[in-house]
KETI-291477 format. One line per field, with one value per residue (C-alpha): residue number from 1; x negated, y, z. Coordinates in steps of 0.02 Angstrom, whole numbers, always signed. Layout:
N
k	(NUM_...)
px	(X_...)
py	(Y_...)
pz	(Z_...)
//
This chain:
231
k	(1_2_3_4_5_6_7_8_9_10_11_12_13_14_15_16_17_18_19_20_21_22_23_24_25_26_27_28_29_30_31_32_33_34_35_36_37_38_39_40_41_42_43_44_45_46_47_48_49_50_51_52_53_54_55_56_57_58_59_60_61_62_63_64_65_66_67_68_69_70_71_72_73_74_75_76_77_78_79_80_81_82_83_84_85_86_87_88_89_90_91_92_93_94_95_96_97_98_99_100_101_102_103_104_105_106_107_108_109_110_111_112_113_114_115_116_117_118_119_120_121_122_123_124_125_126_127_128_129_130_131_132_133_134_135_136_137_138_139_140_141_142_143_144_145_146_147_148_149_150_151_152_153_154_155_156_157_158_159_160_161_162_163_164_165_166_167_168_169_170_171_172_173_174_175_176_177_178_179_180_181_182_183_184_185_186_187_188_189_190_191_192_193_194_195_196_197_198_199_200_201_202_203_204_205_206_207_208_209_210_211_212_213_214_215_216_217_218_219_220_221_222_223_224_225_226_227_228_229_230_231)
px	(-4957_-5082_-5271_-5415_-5530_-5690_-5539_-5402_-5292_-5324_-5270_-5103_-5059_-5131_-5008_-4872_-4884_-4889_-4754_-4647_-4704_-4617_-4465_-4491_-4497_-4618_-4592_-4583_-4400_-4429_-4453_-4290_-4202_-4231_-4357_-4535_-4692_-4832_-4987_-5072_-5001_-4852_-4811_-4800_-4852_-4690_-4629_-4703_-4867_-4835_-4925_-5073_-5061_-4983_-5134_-5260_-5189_-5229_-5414_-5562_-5548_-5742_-5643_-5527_-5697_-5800_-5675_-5627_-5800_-5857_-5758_-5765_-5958_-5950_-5854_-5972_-6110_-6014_-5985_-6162_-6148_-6322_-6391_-6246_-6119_-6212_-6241_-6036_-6016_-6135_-6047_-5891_-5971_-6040_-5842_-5818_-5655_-5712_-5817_-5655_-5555_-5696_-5728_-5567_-5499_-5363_-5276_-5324_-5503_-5366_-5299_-5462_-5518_-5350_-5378_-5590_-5500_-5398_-5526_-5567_-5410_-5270_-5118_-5204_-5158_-4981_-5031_-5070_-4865_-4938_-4980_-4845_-4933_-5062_-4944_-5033_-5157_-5058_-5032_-5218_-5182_-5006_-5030_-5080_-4953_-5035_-4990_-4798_-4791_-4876_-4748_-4606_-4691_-4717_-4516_-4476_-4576_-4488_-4317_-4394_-4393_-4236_-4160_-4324_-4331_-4190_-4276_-4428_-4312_-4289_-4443_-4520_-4354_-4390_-4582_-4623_-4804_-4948_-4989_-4846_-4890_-4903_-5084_-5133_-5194_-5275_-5417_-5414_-5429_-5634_-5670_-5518_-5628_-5778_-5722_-5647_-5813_-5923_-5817_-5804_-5986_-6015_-5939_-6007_-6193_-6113_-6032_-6211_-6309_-6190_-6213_-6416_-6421_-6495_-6360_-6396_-6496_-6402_-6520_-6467_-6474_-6611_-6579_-6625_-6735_-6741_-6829_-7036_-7011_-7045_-6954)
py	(+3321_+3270_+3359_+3398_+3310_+3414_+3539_+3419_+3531_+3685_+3632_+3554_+3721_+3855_+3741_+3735_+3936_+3952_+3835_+3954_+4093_+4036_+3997_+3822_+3728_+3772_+3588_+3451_+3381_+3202_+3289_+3394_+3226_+3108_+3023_+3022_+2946_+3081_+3060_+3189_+3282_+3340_+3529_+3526_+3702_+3852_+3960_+4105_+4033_+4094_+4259_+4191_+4051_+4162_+4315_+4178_+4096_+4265_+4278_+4177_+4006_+4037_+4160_+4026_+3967_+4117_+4241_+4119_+4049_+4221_+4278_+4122_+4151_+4338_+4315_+4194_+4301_+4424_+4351_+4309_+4126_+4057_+3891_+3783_+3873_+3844_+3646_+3634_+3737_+3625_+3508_+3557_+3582_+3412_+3322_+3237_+3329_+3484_+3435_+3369_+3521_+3624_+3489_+3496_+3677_+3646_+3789_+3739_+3838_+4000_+3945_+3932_+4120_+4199_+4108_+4178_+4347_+4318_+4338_+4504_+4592_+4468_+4490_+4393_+4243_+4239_+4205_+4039_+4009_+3953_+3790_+3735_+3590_+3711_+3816_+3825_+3925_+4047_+4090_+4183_+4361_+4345_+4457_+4609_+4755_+4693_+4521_+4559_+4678_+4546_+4425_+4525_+4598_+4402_+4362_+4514_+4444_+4266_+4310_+4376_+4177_+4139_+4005_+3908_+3872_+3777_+3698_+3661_+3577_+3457_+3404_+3397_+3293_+3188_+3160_+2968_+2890_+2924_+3096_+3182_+3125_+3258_+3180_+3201_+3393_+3347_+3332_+3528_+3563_+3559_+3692_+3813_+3796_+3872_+4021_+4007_+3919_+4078_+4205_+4100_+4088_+4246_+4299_+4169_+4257_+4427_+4381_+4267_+4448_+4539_+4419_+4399_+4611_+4668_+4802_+4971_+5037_+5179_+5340_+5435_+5609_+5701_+5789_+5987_+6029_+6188_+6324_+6298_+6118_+5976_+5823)
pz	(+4361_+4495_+4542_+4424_+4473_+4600_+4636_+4715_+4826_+4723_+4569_+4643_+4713_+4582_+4461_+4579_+4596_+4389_+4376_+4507_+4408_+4241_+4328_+4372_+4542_+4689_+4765_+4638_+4574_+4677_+4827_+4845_+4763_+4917_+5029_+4937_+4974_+5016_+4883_+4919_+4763_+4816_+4886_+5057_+5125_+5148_+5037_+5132_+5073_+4886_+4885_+4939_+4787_+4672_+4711_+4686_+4531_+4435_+4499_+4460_+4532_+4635_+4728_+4838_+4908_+4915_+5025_+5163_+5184_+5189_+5316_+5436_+5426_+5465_+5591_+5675_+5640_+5723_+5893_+5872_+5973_+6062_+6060_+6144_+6038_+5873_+5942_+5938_+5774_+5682_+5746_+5701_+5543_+5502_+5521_+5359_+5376_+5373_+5220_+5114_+5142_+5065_+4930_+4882_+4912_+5051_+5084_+5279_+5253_+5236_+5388_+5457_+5401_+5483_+5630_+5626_+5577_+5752_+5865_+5819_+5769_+5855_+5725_+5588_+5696_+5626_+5439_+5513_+5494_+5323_+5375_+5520_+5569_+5632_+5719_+5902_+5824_+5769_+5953_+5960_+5993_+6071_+6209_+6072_+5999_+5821_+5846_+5871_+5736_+5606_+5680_+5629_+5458_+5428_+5449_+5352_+5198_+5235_+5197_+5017_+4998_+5090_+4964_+4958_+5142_+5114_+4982_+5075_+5238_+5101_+5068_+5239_+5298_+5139_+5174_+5189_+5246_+5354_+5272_+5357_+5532_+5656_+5697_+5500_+5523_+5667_+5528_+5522_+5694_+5696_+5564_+5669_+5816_+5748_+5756_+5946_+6012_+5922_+6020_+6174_+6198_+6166_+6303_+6390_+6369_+6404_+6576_+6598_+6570_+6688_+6827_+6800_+6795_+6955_+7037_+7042_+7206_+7278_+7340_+7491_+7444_+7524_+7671_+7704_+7807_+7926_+7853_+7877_+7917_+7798_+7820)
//
């Protein structure tokens, strides 16, 4: 049971969702069993991240790709970024990381979309819980109403999958190798910031066009003058 090959991380979860849906595992049975090696096959992401999988293992697979990378490039072209920012996005763009999680459909580039959804609307920062390792980012939008209400909509829909948190403390205490270092989604990071450096600079250009905006010149109302006199 390992990756198709062109798909990699999309076929490893789309078949661990099926299997779940048949009444199988989520996690594979050497995972919950004891400590495991990390190959890059294995089910590593919450149970709170099922819908997503389960929703997508029912729809063309085109879709996975096509509706995150749509929305982290409206966003962008939202916040409409100038010159510097589109220097850093490229740059962002160009990390061979960034490249790999597309190539091979990590459900990061969802992570990446909520995040891009974050700076306009705040609360979709919490769906970020989907990928722990991430978890700073899900802080975007704290200081909103929405966030705190998605927060607590978000631990509603966790206790649906109460007895597989258990399941997944398991595996994550039973992870072994260099794919479950903290540092390892690190990788991700570049391809989150797009969005941030879009809106930041932005606003940049906004507060720039403020500043450079000559300030209104007040005129003194005109005085009356005395009846047959001009001023």
């Amino acid at each position: 049971l390992g990756p198709a090959a062109g798909t990699g991380d999309h076929a490893t979860y789309m078949a661990a969702a099926r299997r779940w849906l048949s009444g199988g595992s989520f996690y594979l049975p050497y995972q919950l069993s004891g400590p495991y090696v990390v190959d890059k096959v294995e089910i590593l992401y919450p149970p709170i991240s099922l819908p997503l999988l389960i929703l997508f293992s029912a729809l063309p697979d085109v879709l996975w790709w096509v509706i995150p990378i749509g929305i982290l490039a409206a966003v962008v072209t939202f916040w409409r970024p100038g010159l510097l920012g589109w220097t850093a996005i490229l740059a962002c763009i160009a990390a061979p990381s960034t490249f790999e999680m597309y190539a091979y459909g990590n459900p990061a580039m969802w992570v990446a979309a909520f995040v891009a959804l974050a700076t306009v609307w705040g609360w979709p920062a919490v769906l970020v819980a989907l990928k722990p390792s991430l978890v700073p980012f899900m802080f975007i939008g704290i200081h909103r109403r929405s966030w705190w209400l998605g927060f607590g909509l978000l631990g509603l829909a966790s206790l649906a999958f109460l007895p597989m948190w258990f399941d997944y403390a398991k595996v994550v205490l039973n992870a072994r190798g260099s794919l479950v270092s903290p540092l390892y989604s690190l990788g991700n990071v570049p391809v989150l910031l797009i969005p941030l450096i879009a809106r930041l600079d932005s606003r940049r250009r906004a507060n720039r066009r403020d500043t450079n905006d000559p300030a209104p010149v007040s005129i003194p109302a005109t005085a009356s003058a005395p009846p047959g006199q001009d001023l």
